[in-house]
Z-matrix of the N, CA and C atoms (Angstrom, degrees):
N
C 1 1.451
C 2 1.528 1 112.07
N 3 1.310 2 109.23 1 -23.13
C 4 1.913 3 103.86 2 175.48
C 5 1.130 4 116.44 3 -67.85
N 6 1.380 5 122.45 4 6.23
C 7 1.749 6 121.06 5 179.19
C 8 2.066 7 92.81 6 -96.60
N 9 1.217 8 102.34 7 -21.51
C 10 1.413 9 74.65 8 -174.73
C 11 1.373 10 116.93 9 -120.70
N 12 1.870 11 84.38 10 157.36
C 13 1.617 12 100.43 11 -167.80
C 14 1.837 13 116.42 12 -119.70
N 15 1.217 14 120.92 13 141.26
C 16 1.253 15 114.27 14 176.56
C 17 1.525 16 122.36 15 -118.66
N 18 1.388 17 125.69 16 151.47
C 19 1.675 18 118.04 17 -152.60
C 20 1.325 19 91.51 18 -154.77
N 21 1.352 20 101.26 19 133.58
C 22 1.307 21 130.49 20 -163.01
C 23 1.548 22 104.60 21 -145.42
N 24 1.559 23 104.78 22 171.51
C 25 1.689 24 115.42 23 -173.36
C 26 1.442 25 104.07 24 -138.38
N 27 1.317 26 137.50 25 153.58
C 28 1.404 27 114.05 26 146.93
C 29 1.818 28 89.64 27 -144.21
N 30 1.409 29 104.51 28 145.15
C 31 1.555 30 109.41 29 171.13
C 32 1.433 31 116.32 30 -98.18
N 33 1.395 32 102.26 31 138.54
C 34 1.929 33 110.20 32 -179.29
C 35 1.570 34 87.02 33 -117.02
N 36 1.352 35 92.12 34 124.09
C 37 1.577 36 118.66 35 159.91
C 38 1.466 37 115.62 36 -66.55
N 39 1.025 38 117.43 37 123.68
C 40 1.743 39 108.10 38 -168.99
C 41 2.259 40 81.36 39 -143.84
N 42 1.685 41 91.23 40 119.43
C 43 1.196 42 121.70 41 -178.78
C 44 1.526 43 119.28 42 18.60
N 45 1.359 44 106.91 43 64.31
C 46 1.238 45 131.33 44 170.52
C 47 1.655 46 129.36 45 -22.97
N 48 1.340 47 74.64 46 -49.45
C 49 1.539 48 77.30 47 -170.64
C 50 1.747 49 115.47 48 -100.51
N 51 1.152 50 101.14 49 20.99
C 52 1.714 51 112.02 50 -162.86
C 53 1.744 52 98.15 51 -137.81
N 54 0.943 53 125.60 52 -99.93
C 55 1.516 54 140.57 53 169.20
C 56 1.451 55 120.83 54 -14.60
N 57 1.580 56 96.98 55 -83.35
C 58 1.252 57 94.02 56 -172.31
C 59 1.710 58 107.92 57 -117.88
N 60 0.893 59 97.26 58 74.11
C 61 1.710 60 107.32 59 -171.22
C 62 0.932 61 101.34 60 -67.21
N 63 1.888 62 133.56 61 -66.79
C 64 0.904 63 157.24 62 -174.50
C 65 1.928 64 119.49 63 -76.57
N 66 1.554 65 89.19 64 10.40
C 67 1.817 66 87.79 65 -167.92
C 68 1.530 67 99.10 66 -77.90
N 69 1.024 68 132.08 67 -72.62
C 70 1.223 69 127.26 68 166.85
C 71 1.591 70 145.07 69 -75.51
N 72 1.870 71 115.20 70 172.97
C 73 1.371 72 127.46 71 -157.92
C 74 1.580 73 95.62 72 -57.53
N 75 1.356 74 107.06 73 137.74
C 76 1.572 75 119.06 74 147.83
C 77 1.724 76 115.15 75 -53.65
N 78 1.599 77 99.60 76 107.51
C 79 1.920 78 102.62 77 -178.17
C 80 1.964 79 92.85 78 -66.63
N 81 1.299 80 92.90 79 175.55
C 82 1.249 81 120.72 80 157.47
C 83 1.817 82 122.03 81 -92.12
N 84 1.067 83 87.77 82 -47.67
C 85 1.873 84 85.32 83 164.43
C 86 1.687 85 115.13 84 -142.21
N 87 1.221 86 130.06 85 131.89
C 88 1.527 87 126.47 86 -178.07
C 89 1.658 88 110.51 87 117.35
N 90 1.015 89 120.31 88 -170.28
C 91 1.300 90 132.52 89 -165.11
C 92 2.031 91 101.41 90 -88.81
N 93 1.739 92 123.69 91 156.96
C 94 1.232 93 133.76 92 168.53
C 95 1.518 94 96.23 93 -62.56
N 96 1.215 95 117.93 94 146.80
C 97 1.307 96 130.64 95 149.34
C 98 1.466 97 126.69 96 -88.82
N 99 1.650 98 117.34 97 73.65
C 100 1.326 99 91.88 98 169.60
C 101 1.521 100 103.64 99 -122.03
N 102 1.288 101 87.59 100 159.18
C 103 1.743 102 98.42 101 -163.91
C 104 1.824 103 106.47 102 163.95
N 105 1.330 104 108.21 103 -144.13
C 106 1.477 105 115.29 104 149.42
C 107 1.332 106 122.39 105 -158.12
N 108 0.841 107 131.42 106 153.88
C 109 1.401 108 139.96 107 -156.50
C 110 1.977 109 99.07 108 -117.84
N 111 1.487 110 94.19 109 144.25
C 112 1.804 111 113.48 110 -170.02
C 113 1.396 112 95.63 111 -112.66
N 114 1.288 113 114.33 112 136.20
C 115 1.623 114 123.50 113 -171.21
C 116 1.351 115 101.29 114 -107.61
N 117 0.953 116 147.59 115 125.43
C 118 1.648 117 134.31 116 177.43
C 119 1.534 118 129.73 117 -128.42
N 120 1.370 119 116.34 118 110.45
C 121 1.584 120 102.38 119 -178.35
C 122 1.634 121 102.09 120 -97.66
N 123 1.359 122 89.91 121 163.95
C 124 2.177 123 91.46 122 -175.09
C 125 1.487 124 88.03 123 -146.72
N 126 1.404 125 121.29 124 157.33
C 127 1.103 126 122.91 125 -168.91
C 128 1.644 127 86.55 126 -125.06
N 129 1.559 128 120.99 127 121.73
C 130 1.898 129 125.45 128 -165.33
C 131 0.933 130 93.11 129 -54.43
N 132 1.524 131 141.44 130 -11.00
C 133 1.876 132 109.72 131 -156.66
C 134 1.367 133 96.28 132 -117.72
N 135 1.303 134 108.33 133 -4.46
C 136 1.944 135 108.48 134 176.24
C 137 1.358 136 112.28 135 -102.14
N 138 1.395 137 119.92 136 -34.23
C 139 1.274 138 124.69 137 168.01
C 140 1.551 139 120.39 138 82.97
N 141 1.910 140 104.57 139 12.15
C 142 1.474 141 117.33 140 -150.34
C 143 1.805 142 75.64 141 -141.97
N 144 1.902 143 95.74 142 157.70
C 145 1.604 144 86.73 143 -166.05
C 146 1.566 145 92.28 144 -105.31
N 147 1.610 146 106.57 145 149.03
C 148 1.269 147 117.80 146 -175.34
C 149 2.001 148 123.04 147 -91.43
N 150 0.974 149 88.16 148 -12.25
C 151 1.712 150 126.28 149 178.03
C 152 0.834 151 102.03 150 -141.44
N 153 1.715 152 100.83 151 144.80
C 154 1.562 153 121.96 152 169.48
C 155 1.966 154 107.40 153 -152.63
N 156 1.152 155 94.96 154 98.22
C 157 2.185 156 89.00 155 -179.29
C 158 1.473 157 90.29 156 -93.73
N 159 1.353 158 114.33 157 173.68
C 160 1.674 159 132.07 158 168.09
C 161 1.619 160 96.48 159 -143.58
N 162 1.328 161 104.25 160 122.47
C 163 2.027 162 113.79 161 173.29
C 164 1.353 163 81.47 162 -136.16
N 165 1.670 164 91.31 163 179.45
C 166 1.536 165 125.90 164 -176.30
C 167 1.742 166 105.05 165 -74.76
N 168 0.900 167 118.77 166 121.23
C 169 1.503 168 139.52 167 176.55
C 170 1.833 169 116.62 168 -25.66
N 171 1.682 170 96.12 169 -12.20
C 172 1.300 171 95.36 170 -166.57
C 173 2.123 172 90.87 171 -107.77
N 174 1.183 173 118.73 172 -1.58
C 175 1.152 174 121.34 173 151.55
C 176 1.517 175 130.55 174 9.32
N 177 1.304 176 144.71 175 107.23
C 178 1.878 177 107.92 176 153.85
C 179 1.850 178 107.75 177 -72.55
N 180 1.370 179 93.57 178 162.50
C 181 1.090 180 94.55 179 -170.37
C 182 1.932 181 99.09 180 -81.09
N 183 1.326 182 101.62 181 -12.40
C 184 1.745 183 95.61 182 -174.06
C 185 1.605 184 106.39 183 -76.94
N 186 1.538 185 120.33 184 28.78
C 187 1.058 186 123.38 185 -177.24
C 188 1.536 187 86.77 186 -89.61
N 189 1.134 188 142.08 187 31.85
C 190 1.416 189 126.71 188 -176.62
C 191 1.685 190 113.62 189 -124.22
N 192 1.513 191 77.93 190 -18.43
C 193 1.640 192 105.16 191 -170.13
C 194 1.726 193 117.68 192 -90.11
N 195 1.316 194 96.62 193 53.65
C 196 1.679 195 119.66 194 172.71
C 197 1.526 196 92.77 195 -68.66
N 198 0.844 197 143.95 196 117.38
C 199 1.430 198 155.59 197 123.48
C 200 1.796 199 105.61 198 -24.30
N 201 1.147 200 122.55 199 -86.92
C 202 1.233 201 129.89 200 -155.38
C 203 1.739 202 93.60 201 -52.80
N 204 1.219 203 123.88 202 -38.12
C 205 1.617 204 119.12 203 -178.74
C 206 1.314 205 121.94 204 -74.88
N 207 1.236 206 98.85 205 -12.68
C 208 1.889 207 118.31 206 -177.23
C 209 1.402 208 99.52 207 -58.86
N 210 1.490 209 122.01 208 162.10
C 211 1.749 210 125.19 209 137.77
C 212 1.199 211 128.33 210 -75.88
N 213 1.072 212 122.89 211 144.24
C 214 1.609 213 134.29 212 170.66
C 215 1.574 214 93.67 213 -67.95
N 216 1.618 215 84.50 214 134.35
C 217 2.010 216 92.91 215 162.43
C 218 1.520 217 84.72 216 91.99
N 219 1.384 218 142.75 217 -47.48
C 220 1.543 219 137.57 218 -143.12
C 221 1.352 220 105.99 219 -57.77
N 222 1.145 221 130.76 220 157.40
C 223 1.245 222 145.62 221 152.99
C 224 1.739 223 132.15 222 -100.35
N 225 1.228 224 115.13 223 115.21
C 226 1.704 225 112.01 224 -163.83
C 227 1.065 226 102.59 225 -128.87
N 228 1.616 227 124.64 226 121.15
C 229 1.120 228 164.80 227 135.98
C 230 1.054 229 109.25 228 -35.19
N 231 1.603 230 149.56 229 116.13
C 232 1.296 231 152.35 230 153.58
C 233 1.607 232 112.85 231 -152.73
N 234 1.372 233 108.01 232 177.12
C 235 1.672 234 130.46 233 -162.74
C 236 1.563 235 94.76 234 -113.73
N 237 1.434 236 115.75 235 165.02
C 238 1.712 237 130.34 236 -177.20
C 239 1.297 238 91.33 237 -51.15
N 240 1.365 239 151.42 238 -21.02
C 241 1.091 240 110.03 239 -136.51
C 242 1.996 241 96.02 240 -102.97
N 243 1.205 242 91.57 241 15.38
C 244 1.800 243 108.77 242 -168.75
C 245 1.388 244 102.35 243 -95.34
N 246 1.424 245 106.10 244 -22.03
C 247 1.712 246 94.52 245 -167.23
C 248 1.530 247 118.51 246 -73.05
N 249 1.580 248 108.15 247 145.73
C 250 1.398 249 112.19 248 -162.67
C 251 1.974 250 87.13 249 -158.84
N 252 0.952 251 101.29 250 87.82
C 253 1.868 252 92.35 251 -166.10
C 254 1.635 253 96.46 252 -64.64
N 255 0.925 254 131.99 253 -50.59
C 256 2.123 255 125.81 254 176.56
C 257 1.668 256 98.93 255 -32.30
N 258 1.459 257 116.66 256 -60.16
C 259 1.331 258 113.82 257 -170.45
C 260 1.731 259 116.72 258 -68.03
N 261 1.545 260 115.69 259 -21.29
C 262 1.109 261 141.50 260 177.95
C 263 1.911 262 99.70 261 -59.13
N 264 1.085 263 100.05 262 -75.10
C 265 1.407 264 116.92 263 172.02
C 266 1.325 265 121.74 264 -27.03
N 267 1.293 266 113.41 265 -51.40
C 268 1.839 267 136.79 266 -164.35
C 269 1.818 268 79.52 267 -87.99
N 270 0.937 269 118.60 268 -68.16
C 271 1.584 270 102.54 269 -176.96
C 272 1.929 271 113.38 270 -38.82
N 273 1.224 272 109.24 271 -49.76
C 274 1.340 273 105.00 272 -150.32
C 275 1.768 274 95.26 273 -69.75
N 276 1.720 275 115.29 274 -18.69
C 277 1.194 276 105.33 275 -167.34
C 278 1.205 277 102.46 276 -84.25
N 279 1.402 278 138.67 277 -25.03
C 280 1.672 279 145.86 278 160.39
C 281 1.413 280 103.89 279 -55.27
N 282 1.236 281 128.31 280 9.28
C 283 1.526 282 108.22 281 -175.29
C 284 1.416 283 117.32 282 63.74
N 285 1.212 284 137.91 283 20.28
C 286 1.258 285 144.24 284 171.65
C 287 0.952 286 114.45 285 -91.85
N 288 1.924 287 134.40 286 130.94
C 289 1.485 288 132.01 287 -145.26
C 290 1.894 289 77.91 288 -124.24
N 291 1.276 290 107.96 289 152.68
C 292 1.408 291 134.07 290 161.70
C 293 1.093 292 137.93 291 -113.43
N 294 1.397 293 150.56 292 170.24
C 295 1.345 294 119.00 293 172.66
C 296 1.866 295 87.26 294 -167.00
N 297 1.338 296 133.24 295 125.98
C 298 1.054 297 150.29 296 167.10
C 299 1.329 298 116.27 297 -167.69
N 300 1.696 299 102.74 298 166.41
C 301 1.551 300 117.72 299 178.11
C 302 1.601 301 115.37 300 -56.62
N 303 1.360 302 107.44 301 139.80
C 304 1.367 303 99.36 302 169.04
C 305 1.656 304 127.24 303 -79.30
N 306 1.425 305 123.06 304 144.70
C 307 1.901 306 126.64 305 -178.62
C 308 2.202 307 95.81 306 -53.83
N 309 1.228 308 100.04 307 142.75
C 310 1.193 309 84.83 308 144.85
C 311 1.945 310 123.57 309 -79.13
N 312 1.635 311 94.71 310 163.09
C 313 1.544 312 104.01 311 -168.13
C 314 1.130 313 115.58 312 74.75
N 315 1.684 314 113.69 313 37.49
C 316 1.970 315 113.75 314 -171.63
C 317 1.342 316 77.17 315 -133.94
N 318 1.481 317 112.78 316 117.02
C 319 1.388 318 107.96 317 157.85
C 320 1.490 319 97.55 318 -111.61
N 321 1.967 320 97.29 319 161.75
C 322 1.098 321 115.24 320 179.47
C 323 1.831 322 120.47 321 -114.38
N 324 1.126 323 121.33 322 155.82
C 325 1.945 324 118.56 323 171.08
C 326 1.831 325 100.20 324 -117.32
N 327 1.333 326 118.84 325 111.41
C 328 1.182 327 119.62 326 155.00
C 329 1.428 328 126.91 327 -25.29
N 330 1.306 329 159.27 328 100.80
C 331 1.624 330 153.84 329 -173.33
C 332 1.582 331 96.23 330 -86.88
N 333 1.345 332 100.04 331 -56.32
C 334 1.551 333 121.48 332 -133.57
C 335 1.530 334 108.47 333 -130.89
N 336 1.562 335 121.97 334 144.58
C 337 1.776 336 98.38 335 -172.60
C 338 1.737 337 83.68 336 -170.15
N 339 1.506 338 108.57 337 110.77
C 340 1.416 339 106.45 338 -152.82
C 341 2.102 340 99.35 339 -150.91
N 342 1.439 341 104.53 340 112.47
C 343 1.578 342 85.86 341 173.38
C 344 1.826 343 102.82 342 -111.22
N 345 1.549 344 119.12 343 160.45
C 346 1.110 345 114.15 344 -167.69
C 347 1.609 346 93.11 345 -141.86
N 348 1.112 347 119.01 346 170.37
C 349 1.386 348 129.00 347 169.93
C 350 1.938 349 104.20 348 -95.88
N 351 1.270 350 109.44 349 149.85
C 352 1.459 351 91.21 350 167.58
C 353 1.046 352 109.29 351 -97.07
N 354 1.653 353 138.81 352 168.16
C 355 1.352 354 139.06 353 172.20
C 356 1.584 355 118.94 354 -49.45
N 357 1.446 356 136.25 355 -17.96
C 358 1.205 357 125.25 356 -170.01
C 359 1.863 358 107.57 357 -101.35
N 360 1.862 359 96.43 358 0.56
C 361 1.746 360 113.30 359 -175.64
C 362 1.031 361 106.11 360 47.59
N 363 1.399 362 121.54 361 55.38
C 364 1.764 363 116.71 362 177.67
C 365 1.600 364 98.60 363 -116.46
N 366 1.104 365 114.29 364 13.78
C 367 1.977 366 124.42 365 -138.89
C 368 1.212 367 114.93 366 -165.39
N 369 1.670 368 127.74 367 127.87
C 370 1.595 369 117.40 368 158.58
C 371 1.635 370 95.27 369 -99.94
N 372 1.036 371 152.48 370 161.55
C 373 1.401 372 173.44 371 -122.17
C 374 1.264 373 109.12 372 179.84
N 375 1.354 374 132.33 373 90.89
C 376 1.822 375 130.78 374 154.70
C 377 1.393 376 89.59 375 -70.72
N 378 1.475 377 85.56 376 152.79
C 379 1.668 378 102.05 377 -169.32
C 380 1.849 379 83.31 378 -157.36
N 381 1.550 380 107.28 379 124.74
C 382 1.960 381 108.00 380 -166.85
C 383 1.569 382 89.15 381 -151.91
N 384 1.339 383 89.49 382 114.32
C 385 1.457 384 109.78 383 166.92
C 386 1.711 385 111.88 384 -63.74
N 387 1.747 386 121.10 385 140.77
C 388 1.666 387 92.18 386 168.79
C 389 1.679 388 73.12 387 -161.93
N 390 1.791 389 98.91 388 171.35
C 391 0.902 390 115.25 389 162.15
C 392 1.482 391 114.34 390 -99.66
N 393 1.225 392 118.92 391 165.85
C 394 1.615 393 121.84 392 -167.31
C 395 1.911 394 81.08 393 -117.05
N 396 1.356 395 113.79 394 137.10
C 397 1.532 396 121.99 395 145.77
C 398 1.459 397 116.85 396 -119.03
N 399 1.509 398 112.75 397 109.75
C 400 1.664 399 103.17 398 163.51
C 401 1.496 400 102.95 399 -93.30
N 402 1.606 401 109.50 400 165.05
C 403 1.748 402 129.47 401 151.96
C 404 1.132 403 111.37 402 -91.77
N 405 1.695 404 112.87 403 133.39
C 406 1.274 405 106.96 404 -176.31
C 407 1.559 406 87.71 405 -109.27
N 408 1.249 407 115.05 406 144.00
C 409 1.801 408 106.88 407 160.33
C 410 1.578 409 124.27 408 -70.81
N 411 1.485 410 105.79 409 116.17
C 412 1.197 411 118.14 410 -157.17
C 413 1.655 412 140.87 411 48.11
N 414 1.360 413 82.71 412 66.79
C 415 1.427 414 107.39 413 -166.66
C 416 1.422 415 123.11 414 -158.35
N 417 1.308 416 140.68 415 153.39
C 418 1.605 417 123.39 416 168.82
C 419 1.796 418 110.96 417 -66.12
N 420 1.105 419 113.67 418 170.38
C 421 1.582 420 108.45 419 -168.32
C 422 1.719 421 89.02 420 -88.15
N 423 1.499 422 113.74 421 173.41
C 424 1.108 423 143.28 422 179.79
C 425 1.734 424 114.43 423 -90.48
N 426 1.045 425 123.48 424 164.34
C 427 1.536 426 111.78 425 -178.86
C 428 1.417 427 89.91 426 -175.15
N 429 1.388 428 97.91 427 129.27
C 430 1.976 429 119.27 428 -172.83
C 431 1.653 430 106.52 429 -139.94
């Protein structure tokens, strides 16, 4: 469990309607984001966060998802709002494991379909190779 890490965001609105009215993107549906938003990595077995960034509320959250700052071997825990399949990619070639929900309209092809014990035998581990296909609108699809 010390390989893995989980990363999360939450945004604090800080005087919305005065300050930063204008700080952030016009959504398409829901409320402006202005404020700033807390990026957080925690490592499960410490329970204490190991990273901490602060940006402008209008942020992606895959701003966290530096590859080159990552660990090799690590394991990261996150929600949709992380997905960035380019950055996905650069992870998988560092040996960096991921683990989140899939977008709808992402289909997948089985490669690989593999259970293992881990070395301390406390654990079986599926471990499944796949390809990822998104649709882009008006575009050829994507494949990760």
């Amino acid at each position: 469990m010390k390989r893995l890490q989980i990363i999360d965001s939450t945004t604090i609105t800080l005087f919305s309607n005065l300050i930063f009215k204008d700080a952030s993107r016009n959504p398409k549906r829901g409320k402006k984001k202005g404020g700033i938003k807390v990026h957080t990595v925690i490592h499960a077995n410490e329970g204490v966060p190991s990273d901490i960034r602060f940006t402008s509320a209008a942020t992606h959250d895959s701003f966290m998802l530096c590859p080159c700052n990552l660990a090799q071997g690590a394991i990261f825990a996150m929600d949709r709002a992380y997905i960035d399949y380019a950055k996905f990619e650069q992870m998988a070639q560092r040996g960096i494991i991921y683990v989140t929900k899939m977008k709808t309209g992402l289909n997948y092809k089985l490669l690989k379909d593999e259970m293992i014990q881990t070395p301390e035998e406390l654990m079986q581990v599926r471990i499944q190779d796949i390809v990822l296909t998104k649709k882009v609108k008006g575009g050829e699809p994507i494949e990760h």
